[in-house]
C-alpha positions, -999 to +999 in steps of 0.1 A: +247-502-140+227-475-162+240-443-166+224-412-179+241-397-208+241-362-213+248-346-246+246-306-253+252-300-291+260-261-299+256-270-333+218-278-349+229-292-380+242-323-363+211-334-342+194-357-365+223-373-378+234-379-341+195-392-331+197-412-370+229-433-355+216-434-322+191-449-339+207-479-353+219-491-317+183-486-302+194-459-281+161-440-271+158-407-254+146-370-251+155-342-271+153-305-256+161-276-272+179-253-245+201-221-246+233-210-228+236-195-195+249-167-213+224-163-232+198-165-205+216-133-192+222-109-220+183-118-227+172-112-188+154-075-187+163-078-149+201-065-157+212-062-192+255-063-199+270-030-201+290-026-239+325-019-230+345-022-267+326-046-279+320-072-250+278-068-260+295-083-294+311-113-281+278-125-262+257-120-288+273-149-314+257-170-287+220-164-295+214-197-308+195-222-293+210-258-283+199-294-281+205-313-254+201-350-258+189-373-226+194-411-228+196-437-199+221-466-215+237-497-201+274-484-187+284-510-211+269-492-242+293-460-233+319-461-252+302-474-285+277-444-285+306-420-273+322-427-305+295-425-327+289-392-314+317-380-319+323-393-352+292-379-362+293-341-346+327-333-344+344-329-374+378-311-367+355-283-350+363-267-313+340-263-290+307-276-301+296-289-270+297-318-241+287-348-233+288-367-201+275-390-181+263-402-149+253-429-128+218-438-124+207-448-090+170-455-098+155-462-134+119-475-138+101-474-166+063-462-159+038-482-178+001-495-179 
């Protein structure tokens, strides 16, 4: 079964060392740069946040953009580019973002 792997990186810094090792395994993909939800609000003119004590603070150390990698892999291929992932990204920091995955009902690739 193929599965679409989902990964949303807070950090920039790690995304092409992540798409270097992906690399090696022949794991191929998109790349889109994206932005919290959160983000998307405090920078909406339809209602901006009120600054109670310094609540326009917290939301603003998330200005940064994202990248959010999209790869369709072989359910066996999981765990081997979970780890390398990881191993790669997450180096004793919290919350740098998510990955998950999910099964793919339908995968065709469109060619000439």
């Amino acid at each position: 079964m193929k599965l679409l792997l989902v990964v949303i990186m807070k950090n920039d810094d790690y995304r092409n060392r992540v798409l270097n090792e992906l690399g090696k395994y022949e794991t191929t993909g998109t790349v889109i740069p994206t932005t919290s939800m959160r983000n998307a609000i405090t920078q909406s003119c339809v209602e901006p946040l009120p600054n109670f004590g310094g609540l326009r603070q917290i939301y603003e150390n998330d200005r940064m953009l994202n990248t959010t990698i999209m790869a369709v892999i072989e359910e066996e291929e999981l765990e081997q580019v979970k780890a390398v992932i990881k191993n790669v990204s997450v180096k004793n920091q919290e919350n740098e973002g998510i990955m998950f995955a999910v099964p793919v009902m339908y995968f065709e690739e469109l060619k000439d």
